[in-house]
C-alpha positions, 0 to 999 in steps of 0.5 A: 610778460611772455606768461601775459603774451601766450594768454592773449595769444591763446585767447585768438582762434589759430586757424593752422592749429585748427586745421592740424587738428581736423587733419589729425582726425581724417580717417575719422572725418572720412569714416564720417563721410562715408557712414553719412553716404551709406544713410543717404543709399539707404534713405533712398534705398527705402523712402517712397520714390516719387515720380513727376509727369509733365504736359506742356500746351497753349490755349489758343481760342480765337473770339468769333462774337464779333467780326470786323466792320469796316467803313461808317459801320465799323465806326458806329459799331465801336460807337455802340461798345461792340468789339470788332477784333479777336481776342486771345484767351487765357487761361484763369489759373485760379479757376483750375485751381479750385475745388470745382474743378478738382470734383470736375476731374474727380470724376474721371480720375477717381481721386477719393480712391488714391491713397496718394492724395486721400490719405483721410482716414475716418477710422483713426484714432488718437494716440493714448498720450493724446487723449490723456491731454485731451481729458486732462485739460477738458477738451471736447473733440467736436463732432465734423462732416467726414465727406467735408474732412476727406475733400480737404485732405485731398484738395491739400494733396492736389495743391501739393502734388499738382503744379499749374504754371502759365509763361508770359508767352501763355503756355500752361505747363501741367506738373503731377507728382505720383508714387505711381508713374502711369498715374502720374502721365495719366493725371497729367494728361486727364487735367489737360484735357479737361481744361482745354474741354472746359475752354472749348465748351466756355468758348460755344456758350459764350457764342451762343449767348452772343448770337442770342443777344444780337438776335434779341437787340435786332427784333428790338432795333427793328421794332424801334425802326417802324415805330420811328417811321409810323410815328413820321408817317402819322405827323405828315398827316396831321400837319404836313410833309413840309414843316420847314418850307412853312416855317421858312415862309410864316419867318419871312412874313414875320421880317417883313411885317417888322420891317414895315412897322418901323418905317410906319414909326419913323414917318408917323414921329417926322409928321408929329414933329411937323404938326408941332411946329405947324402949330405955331404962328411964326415959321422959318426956315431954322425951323426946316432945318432943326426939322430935317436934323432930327428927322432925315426921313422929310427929305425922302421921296416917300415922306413927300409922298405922303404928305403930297409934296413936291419930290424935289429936295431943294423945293420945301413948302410948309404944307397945311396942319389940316393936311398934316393932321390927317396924315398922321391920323392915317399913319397911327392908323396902319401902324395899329394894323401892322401891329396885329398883322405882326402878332398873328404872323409871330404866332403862325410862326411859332406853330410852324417852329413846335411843328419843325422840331416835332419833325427833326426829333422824329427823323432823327429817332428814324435815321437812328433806329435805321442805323441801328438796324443796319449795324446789328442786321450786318453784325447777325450777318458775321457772326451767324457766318462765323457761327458754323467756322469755330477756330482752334488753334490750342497746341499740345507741345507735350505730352505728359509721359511715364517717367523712367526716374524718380524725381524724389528722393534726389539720388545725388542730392541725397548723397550729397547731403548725407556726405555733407551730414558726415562731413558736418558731424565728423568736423564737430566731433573732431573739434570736440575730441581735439578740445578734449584732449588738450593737446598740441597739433602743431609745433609751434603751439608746442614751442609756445607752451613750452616756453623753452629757450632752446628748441630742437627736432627729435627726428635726428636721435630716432636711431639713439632710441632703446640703445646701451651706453655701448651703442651709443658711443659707437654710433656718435663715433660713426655720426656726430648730431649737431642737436647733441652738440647745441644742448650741451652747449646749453648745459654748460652755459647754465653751469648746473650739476643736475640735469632733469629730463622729461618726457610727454608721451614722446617717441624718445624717452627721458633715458634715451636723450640722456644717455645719448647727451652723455655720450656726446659729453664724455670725457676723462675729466667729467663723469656723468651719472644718469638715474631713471625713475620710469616704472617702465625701466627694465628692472635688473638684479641687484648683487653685491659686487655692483659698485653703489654710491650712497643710496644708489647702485650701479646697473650700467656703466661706459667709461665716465657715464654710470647708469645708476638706480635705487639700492632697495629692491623698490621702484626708483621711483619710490625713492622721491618719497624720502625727505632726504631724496635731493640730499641724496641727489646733491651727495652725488655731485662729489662723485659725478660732475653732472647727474641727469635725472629722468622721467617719462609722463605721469612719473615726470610729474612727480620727478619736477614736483620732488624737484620744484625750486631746486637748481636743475637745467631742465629738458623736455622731450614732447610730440605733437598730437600726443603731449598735453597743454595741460601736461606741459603747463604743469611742467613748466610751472613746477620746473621752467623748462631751459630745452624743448626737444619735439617731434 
């Protein structure tokens, strides 16, 4: 289950274990850090310094082609689509921008002869690889203009190194950037003046063409004017000076002439019904009435006249048919001459309306064509007026100055980038070195590998390290360590005879620890053999007056505690090849209570491997930064570690 906890565990990024793990690295990192600050000295030490020159202006033109009218003129002037205010220009960026205007400063600049922006080479030549390519797949170079190829080249160097920036406000804002700094302020300075040339010569052939435009329209206005007024001049000839008047008059005619046809209507339909009824033979006065009720005209003054009746409307007398028929007869008579009267005077009248109208038009082309010519004439006036006054109100409110500095290559941007590159590079070798090694960085991953019950510093025992039994025991004497007295607190708990310890590339060896614990635990009841299988061991003759004990001889002894090696002249180390070596081991236990057995490294490894399976209380010295992961899993595997003591 603690196996399935630590492989979970391991599977997430610990970013402590992390850290300590840059931080082992630091110097390196640091080193890294600087090698990435001295490549960006030396970057900008030997890069092609650029230089930027700025000039900062406002175009300001105010538009004289037309001034302000005021009044009934001003109104027919805007009327007429003609402005009357000033306007404020500016600038077409996408104009100064074009390959016109570059040829325009070409001139003055001289851009075909800078390197910096013709970097066109007619004479160059593919490389060896390239034209292998090119013959490999067939590929024909085709043949191109060298003058067009060479103005491409420096258009692309003027978009890249010139800037032309225009503010809301309308300030234009020039930017040049040149290895040279003189030639950066002198094209800076050279497009400024240029532009604001451009726009003062724009500005006069405009007006120009204003003032030739209005003079134009005039001579025409003029000209509409007196053939408006020849025309008005010839029609009162012909016809007369007073068509309305005439009109007026044949109207009135007209009304009158109608006004008289219908009374003449009215009195000849009341003596038609009157005839009719005179030609009965019986008349009364029902008759009268029905009479007077169709026809309210008999009871007039006029209608009696005619007939020669009394005036009175009371008095009625029926007068006779031979009268009455003569009156109608004279009636039909003048209503047939009203009739034509009204056709002739309709026909004067529509003569006199065709007249009218041919008149109206024509005064009407003459109020306007002198409307017109007042207008242009006034406007002639003003313009010609503002013609000899051209305002400039373009400001310069920089000059493009020589820099004094670079402002490529950055020198703090490139030293903050190369400090940032070695920054970057030494925290990935870092982390690759850390991943490579394998080992631990912090104590608790260190805990967490070695899976040990029991755990402890190794700082307290610094002082017991390449000690003899003799020392030891006199230093335990002056100073007793709690550490000591907890591992053999351990021990005792497991009741094993063999104690086995280890060492990974610790500060302590797996001797040091255990003479140090068997001191601790000396007494006259336990004797206590401690055997070394490190290469490293110093090695120590062997005579014949040292005491052995089965294959092993004494090299070392204090008290109860013997220090013991192999009785051959062979490494100790060597005797774990012997199928007999834990026989021997176990043989031992009849002499000794406790038989610690040590290794450091590599040897460690071999001791747990010619241990593995047996009965042992297992100990482990390991350090940070230097013991392995896969050292230690290797340990654990072939012996489970019971005491884990780091530094």
């Amino acid at each position: 289950m603690q196996d399935l906890l630590n492989s979970e565990s391991s599977d997430e990024i610990d970013l402590r274990e992390m850290f300590l793990s840059l931080w082992a690295y630091k110097l390196f990192i640091a080193c890294t850090c600087v090698l990435g600050i001295v490549f960006g000295i030396y970057y900008f030490l030997n890069t092609d310094k650029k230089f930027t020159s700025t000039a900062i202006f406002k175009l300001s033109f105010t538009d004289n082609s037309t001034s302000p009218l005021a009044g009934d003129i001003g109104l027919l002037a805007n009327m007429a689509g003609i402005q009357s205010g000033f306007n404020e220009k500016k600038l077409p960026i996408d104009q100064i921008t074009g390959r016109i205007f570059i040829e325009q400063i070409d001139q003055t600049l001289n851009l075909q002869s800078d390197p910096f922006f013709n970097t066109y080479n007619p004479n160059s030549v593919d490389p060896n690889w390239k034209s292998l390519i090119k013959r490999t797949i067939g590929l024909q170079s085709s043949s191109f203009d060298a003058q067009e190829a060479m103005w491409q080249v420096i258009v692309a160097g003027y978009f890249k190194n010139v800037e032309l920036e225009e503010t809301p406000t309308g300030t234009i804002k020039v930017t040049v950037t040149h290895v040279i700094p003189q030639r950066a302020a002198e094209i800076a300075n050279s497009i400024m003046h240029t532009i604001i040339a451009n726009e003062k010569i724009k500005r006069d052939k405009q007006q120009e063409k204003q003032l030739s435009f209005l003079s134009g329209t005039l001579a025409k206005s003029l000209i509409d004017l007196e053939v408006s007024q020849s025309n008005l001049k010839e029609f009162a000839l012909k016809n007369s000076a007073l068509p309305l008047e005439n009109f007026t008059a044949g109207s009135l005619e007209l009304d009158l002439l109608r006004e008289q046809l219908n009374r003449t209507s009215e009195l000849q339909e009341a003596v038609g019904a009157l005839s009719l009824i005179l030609q009965n033979k019986t008349i009364s006065q029902n008759d009268y009435l029905t009479l007077r009720q169709q026809f309210p005209i008999i009871d007039q003054v006029e209608f009696r006249r005619v007939l020669g009746q009394n005036e009175i409307i009371n008095s009625w007398t029926w007068p006779k048919a031979s009268s009455v028929s003569a009156v109608f007869d004279t009636l039909t008579e003048r209503k047939s001459r009203l009739v034509s009267q009204i056709n002739v005077s309709q026909a004067n009248a529509e003569r006199s309306a065709l007249a009218l109208e041919t008149y109206g038009k024509l005064a009407r082309e003459e109020k306007i064509a002198e409307a017109t010519y007042t207008v242009l004439i006034e406007q002639v006036k003003a313009q010609s007026m503002a013609a000899g006054y051209k305002p400039d109100n373009t400001e310069i409110y920089e000059y493009a100055s020589v820099p004094t500095s670079s402002s490529s290559p950055n020198q703090k941007r490139v030293l903050a980038f190369g400090g940032m590159l070695g920054l970057s590079f030494g925290l990935l070798l870092s982390l690759l070195f850390a991943r490579i090694r394998g080992v631990y960085y912090s104590k608790k991953s260190l805990k967490i590998g070695a899976q040990a019950r029991f755990t402890a510093s190794a700082r307290a025992l610094l002082t017991l390290r390449n000690k003899s039994l003799n020392e030891i025991k006199t230093i335990l004497v002056k100073k007793p360590y709690s550490v000591l007295r907890d591992i053999v607190l351990e021990i005792h708990k497991s009741d094993e005879k063999q104690v086995v310890v280890t060492s990974s590339h610790a500060k302590l060896t797996g001797n040091d620890v255990a003479r140090a614990l068997a001191s601790y635990m000396q007494s006259d009841k336990i004797k206590i053999a401690i055997i070394d299988f490190s290469l490293k061991t110093k090695k120590q003759n062997i005579n014949d007056e040292q005491l052995s004990f089965g294959s092993f001889v004494v090299t070392e002894s204090s008290g109860q505690i013997s220090a013991l090696r192999s009785h051959s002249n062979l490494p100790t180390i060597d005797f774990l090849i012997n199928k007999d070596f834990w026989q021997n081991i176990q043989a031992l236990n009849s002499t000794f209570d406790l038989v610690f057995l040590c290794a450091d490294n590599a040897d460690a490894i071999s001791l747990l491997t010619a241990a593995e399976g047996q009965k042992t209380f297992h100990i482990t010295l390991a350090r940070t930064k230097k013991t392995k992961s896969t050292s230690l899993i290797q340990m654990r595997s072939l012996l489970p570690i019971q005491g884990l003591i780091y530094d």
